[in-house]
N, CA, C and O atoms as a DFTB+ gen file, in Angstrom:
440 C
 N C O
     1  1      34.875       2.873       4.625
     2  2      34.590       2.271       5.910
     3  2      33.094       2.364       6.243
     4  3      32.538       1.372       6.714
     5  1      32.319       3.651       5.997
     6  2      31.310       3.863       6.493
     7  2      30.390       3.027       5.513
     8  3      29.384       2.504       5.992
     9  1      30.727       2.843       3.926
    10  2      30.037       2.188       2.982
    11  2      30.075       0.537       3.625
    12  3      28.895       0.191       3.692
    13  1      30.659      -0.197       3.943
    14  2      31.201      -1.598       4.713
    15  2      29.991      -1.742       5.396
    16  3      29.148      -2.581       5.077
    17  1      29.842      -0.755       6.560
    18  2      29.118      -0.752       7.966
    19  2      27.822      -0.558       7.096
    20  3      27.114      -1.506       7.438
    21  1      27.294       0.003       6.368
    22  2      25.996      -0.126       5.714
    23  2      25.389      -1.288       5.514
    24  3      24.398      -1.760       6.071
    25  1      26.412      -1.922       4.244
    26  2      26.391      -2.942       3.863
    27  2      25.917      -4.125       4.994
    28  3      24.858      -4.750       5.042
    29  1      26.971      -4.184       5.785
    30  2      26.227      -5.522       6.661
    31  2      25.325      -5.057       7.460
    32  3      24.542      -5.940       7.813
    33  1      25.049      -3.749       8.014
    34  2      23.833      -3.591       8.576
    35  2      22.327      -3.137       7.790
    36  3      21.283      -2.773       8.329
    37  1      22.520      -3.242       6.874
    38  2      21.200      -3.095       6.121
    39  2      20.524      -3.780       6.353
    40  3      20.961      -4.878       6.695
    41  1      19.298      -3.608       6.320
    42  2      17.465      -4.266       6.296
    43  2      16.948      -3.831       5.281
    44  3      16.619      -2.647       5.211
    45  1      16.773      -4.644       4.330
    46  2      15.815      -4.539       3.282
    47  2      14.044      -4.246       3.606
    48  3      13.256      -3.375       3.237
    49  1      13.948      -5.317       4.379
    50  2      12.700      -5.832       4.909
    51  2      12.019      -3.821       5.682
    52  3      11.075      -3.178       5.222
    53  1      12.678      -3.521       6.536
    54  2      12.445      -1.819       6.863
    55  2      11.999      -1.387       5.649
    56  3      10.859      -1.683       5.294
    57  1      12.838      -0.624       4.839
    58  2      12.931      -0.256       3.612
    59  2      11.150      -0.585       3.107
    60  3      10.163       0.070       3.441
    61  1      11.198      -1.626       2.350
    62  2      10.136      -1.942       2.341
    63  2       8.334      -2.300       2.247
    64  3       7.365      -2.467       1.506
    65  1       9.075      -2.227       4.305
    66  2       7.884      -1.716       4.568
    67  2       7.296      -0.257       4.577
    68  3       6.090      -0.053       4.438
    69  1       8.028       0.536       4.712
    70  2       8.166       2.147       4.637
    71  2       7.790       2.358       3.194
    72  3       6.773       2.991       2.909
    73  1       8.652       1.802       2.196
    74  2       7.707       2.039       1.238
    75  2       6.602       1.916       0.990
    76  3       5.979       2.731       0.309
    77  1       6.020       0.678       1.578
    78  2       4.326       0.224       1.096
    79  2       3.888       0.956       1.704
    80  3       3.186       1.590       0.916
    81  1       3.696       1.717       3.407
    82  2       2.725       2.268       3.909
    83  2       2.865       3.837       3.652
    84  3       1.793       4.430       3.531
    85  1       3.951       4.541       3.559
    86  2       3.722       5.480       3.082
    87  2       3.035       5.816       2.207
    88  3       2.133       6.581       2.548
    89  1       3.092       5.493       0.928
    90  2       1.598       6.084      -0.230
    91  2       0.405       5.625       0.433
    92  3      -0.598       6.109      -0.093
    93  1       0.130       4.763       1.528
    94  2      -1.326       4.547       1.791
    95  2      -2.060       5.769       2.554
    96  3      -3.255       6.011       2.725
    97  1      -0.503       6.666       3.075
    98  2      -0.893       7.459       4.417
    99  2      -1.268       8.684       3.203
   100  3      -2.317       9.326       3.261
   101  1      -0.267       8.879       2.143
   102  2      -0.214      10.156       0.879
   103  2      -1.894       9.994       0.186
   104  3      -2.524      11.025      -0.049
   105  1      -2.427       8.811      -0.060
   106  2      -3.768       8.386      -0.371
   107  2      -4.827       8.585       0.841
   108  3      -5.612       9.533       0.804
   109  1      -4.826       8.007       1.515
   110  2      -5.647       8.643       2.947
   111  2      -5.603      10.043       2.759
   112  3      -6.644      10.599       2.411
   113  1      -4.390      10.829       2.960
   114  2      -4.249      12.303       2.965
   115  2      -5.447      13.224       1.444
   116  3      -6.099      14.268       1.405
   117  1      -5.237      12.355       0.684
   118  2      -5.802      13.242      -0.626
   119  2      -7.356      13.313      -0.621
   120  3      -8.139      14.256      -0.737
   121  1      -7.553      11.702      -0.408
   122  2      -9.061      11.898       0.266
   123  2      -9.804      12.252       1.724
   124  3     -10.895      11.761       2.016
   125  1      -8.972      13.293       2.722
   126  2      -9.192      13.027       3.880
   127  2     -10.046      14.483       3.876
   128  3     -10.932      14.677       4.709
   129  1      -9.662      15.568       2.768
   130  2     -10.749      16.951       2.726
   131  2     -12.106      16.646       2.691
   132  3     -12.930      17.066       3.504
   133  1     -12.403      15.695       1.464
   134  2     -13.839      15.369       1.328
   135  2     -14.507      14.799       2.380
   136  3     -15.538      15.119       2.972
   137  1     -13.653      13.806       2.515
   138  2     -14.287      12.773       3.824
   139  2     -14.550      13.763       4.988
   140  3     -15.601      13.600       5.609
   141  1     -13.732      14.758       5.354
   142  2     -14.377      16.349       6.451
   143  2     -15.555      16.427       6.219
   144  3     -16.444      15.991       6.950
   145  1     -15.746      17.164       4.852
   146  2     -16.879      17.160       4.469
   147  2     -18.201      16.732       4.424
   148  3     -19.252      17.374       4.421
   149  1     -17.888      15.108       4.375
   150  2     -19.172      14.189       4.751
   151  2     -19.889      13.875       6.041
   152  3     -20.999      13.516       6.435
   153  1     -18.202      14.320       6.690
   154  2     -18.541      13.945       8.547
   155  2     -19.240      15.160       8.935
   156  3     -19.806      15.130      10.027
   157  1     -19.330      16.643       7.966
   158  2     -19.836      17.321       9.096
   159  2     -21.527      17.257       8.658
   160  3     -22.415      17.663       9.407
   161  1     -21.739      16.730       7.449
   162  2     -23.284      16.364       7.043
   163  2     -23.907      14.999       8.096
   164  3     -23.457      13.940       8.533
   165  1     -25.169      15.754       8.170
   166  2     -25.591      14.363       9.196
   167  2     -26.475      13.478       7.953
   168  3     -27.485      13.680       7.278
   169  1     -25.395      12.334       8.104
   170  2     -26.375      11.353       7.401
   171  2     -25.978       9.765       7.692
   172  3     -24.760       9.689       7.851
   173  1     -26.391       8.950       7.765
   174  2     -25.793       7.708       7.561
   175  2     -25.188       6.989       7.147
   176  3     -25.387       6.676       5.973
   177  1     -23.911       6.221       8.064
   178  2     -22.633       6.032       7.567
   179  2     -22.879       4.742       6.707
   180  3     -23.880       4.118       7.060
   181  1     -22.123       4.166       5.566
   182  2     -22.124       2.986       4.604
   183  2     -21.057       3.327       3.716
   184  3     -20.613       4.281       3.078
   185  1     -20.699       1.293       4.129
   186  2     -19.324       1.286       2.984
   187  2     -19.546       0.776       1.822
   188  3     -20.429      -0.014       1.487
   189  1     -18.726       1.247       1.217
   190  2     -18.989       0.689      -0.485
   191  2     -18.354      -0.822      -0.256
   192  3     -17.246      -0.811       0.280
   193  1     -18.606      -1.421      -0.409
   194  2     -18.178      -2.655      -0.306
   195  2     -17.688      -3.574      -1.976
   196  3     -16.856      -4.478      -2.059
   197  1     -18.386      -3.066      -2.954
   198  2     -17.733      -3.236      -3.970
   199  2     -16.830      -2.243      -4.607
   200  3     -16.291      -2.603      -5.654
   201  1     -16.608      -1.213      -4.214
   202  2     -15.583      -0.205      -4.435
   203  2     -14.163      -0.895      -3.892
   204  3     -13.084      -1.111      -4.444
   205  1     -14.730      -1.164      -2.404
   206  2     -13.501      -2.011      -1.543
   207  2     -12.987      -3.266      -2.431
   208  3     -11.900      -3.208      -3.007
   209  1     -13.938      -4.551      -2.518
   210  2     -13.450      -5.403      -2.981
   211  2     -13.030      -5.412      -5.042
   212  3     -12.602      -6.366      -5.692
   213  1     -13.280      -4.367      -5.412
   214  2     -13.291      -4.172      -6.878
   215  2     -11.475      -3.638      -7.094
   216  3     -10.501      -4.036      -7.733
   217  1     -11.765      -2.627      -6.222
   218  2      -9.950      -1.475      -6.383
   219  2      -9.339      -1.923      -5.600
   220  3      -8.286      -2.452      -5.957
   221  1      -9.681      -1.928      -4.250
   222  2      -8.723      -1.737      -3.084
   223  2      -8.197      -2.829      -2.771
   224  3      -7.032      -2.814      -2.376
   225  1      -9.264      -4.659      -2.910
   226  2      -8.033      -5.303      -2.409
   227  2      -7.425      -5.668      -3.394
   228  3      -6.436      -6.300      -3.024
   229  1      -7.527      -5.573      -5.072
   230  2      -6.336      -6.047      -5.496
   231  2      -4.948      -5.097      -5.214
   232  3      -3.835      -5.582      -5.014
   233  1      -5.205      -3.875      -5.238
   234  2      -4.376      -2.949      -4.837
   235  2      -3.132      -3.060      -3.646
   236  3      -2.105      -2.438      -3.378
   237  1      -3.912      -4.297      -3.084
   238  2      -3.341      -4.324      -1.192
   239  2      -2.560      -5.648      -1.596
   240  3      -1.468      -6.023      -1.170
   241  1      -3.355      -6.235      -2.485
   242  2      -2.725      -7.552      -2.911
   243  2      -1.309      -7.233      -2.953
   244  3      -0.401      -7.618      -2.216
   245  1      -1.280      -5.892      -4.686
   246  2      -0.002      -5.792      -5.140
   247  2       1.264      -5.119      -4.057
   248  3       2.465      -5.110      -4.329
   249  1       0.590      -4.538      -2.693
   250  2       1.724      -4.291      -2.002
   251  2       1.810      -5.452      -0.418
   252  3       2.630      -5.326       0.492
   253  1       0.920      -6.309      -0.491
   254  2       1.239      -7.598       0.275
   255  2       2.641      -8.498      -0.373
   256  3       3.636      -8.888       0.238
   257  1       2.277      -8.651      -1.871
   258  2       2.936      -9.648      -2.615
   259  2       4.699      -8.355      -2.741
   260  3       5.686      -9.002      -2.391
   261  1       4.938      -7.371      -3.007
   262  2       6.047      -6.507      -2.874
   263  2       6.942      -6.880      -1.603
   264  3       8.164      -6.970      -1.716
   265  1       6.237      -7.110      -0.301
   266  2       6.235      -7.156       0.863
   267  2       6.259      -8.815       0.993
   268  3       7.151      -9.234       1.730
   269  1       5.893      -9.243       0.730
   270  2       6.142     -11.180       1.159
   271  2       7.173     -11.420       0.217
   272  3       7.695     -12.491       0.523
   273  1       7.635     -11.001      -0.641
   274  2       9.012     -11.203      -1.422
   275  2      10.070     -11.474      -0.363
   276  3      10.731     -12.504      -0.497
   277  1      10.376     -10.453       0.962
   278  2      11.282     -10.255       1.943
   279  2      11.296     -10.829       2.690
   280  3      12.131     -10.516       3.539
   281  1      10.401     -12.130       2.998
   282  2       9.620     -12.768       3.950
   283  2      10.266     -14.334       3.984
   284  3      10.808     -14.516       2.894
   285  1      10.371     -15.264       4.657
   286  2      11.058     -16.740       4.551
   287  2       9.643     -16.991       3.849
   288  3       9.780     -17.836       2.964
   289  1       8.385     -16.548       3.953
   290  2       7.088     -17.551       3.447
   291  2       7.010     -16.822       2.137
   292  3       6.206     -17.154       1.266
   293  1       7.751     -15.946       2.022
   294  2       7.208     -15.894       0.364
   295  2       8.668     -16.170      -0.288
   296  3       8.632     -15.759      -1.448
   297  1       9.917     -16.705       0.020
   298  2      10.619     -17.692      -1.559
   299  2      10.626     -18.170      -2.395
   300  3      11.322     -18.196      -3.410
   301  1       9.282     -18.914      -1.810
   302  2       9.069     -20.039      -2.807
   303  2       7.850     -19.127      -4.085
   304  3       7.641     -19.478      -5.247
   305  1       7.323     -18.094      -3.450
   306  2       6.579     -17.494      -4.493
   307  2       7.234     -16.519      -5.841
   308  3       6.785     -16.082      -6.900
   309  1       8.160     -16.488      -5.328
   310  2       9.211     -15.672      -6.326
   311  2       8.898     -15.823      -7.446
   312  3       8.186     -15.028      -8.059
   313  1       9.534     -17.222      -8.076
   314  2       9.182     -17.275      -9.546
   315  2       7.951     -17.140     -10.192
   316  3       7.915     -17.181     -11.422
   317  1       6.612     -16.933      -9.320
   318  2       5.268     -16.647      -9.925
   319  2       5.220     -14.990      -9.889
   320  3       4.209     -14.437     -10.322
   321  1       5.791     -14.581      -9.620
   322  2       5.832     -12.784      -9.432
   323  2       5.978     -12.106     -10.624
   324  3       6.916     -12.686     -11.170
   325  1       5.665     -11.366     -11.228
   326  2       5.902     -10.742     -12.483
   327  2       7.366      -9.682     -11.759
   328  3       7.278      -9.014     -10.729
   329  1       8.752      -9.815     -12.740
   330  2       9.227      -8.808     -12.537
   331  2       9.218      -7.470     -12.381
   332  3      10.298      -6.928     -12.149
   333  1       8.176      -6.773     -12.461
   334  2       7.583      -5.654     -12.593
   335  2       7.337      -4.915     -11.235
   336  3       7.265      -3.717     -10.963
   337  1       7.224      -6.161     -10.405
   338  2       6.484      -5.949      -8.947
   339  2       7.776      -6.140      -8.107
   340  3       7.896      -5.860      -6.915
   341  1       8.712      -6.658      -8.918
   342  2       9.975      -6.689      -7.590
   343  2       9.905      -5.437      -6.630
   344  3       8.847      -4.816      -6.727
   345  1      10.590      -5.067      -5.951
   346  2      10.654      -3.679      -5.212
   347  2      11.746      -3.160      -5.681
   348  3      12.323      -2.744      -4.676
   349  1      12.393      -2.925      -6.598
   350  2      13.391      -2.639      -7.380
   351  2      12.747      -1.345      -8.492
   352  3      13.449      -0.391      -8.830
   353  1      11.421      -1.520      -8.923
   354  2      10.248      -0.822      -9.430
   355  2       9.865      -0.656      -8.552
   356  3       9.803      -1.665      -7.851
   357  1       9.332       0.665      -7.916
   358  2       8.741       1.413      -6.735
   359  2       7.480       2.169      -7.789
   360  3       6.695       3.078      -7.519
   361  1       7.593       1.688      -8.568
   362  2       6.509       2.996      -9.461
   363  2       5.234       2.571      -9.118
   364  3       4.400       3.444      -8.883
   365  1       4.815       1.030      -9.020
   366  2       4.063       0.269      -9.244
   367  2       3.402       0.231      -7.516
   368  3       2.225       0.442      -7.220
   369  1       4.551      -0.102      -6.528
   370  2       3.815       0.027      -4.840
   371  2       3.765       1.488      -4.991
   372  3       2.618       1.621      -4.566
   373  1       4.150       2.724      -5.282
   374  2       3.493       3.748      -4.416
   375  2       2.102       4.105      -5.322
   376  3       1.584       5.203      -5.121
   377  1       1.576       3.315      -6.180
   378  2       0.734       3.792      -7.173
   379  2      -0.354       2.982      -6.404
   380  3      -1.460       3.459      -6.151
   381  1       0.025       1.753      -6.057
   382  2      -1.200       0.791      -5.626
   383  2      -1.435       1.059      -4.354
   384  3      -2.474       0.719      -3.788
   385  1      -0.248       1.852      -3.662
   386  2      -0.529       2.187      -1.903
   387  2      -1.429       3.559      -1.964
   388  3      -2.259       3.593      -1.056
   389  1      -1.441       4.447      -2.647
   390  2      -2.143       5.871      -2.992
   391  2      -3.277       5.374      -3.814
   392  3      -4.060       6.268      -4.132
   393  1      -3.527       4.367      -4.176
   394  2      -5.071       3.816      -4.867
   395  2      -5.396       2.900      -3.593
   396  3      -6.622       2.884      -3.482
   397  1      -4.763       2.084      -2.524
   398  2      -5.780       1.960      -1.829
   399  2      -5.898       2.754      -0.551
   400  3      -6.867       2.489       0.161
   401  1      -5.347       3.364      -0.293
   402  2      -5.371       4.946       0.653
   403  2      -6.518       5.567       0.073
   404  3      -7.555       5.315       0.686
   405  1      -6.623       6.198      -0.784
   406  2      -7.909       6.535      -1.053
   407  2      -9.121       6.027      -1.328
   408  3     -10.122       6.685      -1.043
   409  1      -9.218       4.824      -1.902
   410  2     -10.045       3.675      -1.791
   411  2     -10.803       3.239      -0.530
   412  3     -11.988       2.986      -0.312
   413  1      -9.787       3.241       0.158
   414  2      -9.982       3.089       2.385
   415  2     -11.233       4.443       2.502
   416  3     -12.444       4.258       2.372
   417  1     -10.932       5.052       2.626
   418  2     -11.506       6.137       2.955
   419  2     -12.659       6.947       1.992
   420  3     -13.318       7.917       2.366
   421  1     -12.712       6.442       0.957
   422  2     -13.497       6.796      -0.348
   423  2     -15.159       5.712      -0.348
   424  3     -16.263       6.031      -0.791
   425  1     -14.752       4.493       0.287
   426  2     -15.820       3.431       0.475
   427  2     -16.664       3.280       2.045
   428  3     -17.521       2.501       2.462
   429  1     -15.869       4.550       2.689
   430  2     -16.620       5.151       3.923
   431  2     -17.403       6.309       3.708
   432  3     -16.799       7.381       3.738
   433  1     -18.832       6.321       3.461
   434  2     -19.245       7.120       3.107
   435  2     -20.634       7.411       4.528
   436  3     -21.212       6.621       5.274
   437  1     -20.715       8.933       4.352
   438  2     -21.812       9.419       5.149
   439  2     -22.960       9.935       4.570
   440  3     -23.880      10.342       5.280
């Protein structure tokens, strides 16, 4: 009975999203000692901007495209998706959410 009531009340789309942002928060977290570090030096703040656009947005890409799978606007993108990236493989979003979590915060520099 209780398996039934799951079933039709499930949200994939939740799910998900919880997956993608969590490793970004586990990535933020790993680089958030150093980044202390920089804030308590006085020096002038600058972002890496090719660090950002080199790692981080393909990184954001691969958990946008995980995430528009669930979406009415991404259907039609399905068949261009490498199976790999379905969300069925989680190995692949918490790897790219913890590379751009630290990436975020790694291209803020003091």
């Amino acid at each position: 009975m209780l398996k039934q009531e799951y079933m039709k009340n499930y949200e994939a789309l939740s799910f998900v999203w919880f997956s993608s942002i969590y490793p970004i928060g586990i990535g933020m977290l790993l680089k958030l000692p150093k980044l202390i570090n920089e804030i308590i030096e006085n020096r002038q703040w600058t972002f890496d901007w090719a660090k950002f656009m080199g790692v981080g947005l393909p990184s954001l890409g691969v958990l946008s495209i995980s995430i528009l799978i669930f979406t009415p606007a991404g259907e039609n993108i399905i068949p261009f998706v490498p199976e790999i990236m379905y969300s069925g493989n989680s190995t692949i979003q918490t790897m790219a959410g913890v590379v751009f979590g630290f990436i975020l915060l790694d291209s803020v520099k003091k």
